[in-house]
N, C-alpha and C positions, 0 to 999 in steps of 0.2 A: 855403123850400127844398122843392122835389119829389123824393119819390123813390117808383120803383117795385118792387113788391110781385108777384112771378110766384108763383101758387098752382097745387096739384096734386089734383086730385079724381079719385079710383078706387074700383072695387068693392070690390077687396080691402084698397087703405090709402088712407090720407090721407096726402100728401108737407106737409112743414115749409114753411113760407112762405119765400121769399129776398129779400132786399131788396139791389136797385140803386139807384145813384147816377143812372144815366141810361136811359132806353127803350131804347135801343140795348143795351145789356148783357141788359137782360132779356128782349127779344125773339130774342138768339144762344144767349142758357142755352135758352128754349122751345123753339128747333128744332133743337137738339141733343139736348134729350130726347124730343122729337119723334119725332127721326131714331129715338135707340135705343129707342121705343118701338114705330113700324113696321117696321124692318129689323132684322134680323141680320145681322151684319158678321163676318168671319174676324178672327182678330190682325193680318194687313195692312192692313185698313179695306175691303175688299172685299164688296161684299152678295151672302150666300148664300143670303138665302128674305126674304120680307115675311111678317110675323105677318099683319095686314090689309089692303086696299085701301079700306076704308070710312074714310076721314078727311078733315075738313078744317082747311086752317091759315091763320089770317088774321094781321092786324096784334097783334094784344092777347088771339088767343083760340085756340085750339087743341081739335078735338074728335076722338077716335079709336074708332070702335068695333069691336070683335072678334068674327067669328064667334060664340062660343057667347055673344053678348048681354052681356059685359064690359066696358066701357069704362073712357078717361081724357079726362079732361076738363082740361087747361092757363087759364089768365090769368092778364095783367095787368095790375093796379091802379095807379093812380097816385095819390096822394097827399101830399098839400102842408102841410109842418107847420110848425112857427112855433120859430126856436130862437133 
């Protein structure tokens, strides 16, 4: 059985590991928190400012860095256990 492992690495915390059933689940969690880690959105879902423009987002890997040298850092792992 495979399943995937989205991790969150930052300056200021460490995010909890999530674990998916399938890539697809944890490749929509990443670039939603993605989203809300580069934008700001209103209560309508409307973006009202970008924190950054320095990011890139791939298949399995997400990188973000902030103006004053902060960053987050997103993946995901896959791994295949025996039940």
């Amino acid at each position: 059985m495979k399943l995937f492992i989205l991790t969150h690495c930052a300056v200021e915390e460490n995010y909890t590991p999530q674990i998916f059933k399938t890539k697809k689940e944890a490749q929509n969690k990443m670039k939603d928190m993605v989203d809300s880690l580069v934008y700001e959105r209103d209560s309508d879902g409307d973006v009202i400012d970008q924190y950054t423009d320095n990011f890139e987002v791939y298949d399995n890997r997400a990188e973000i860095i902030y103006p004053d040298d902060t960053y987050d850092c997103l993946e995901i792992f896959e791994v295949e256990i025996d039940i």
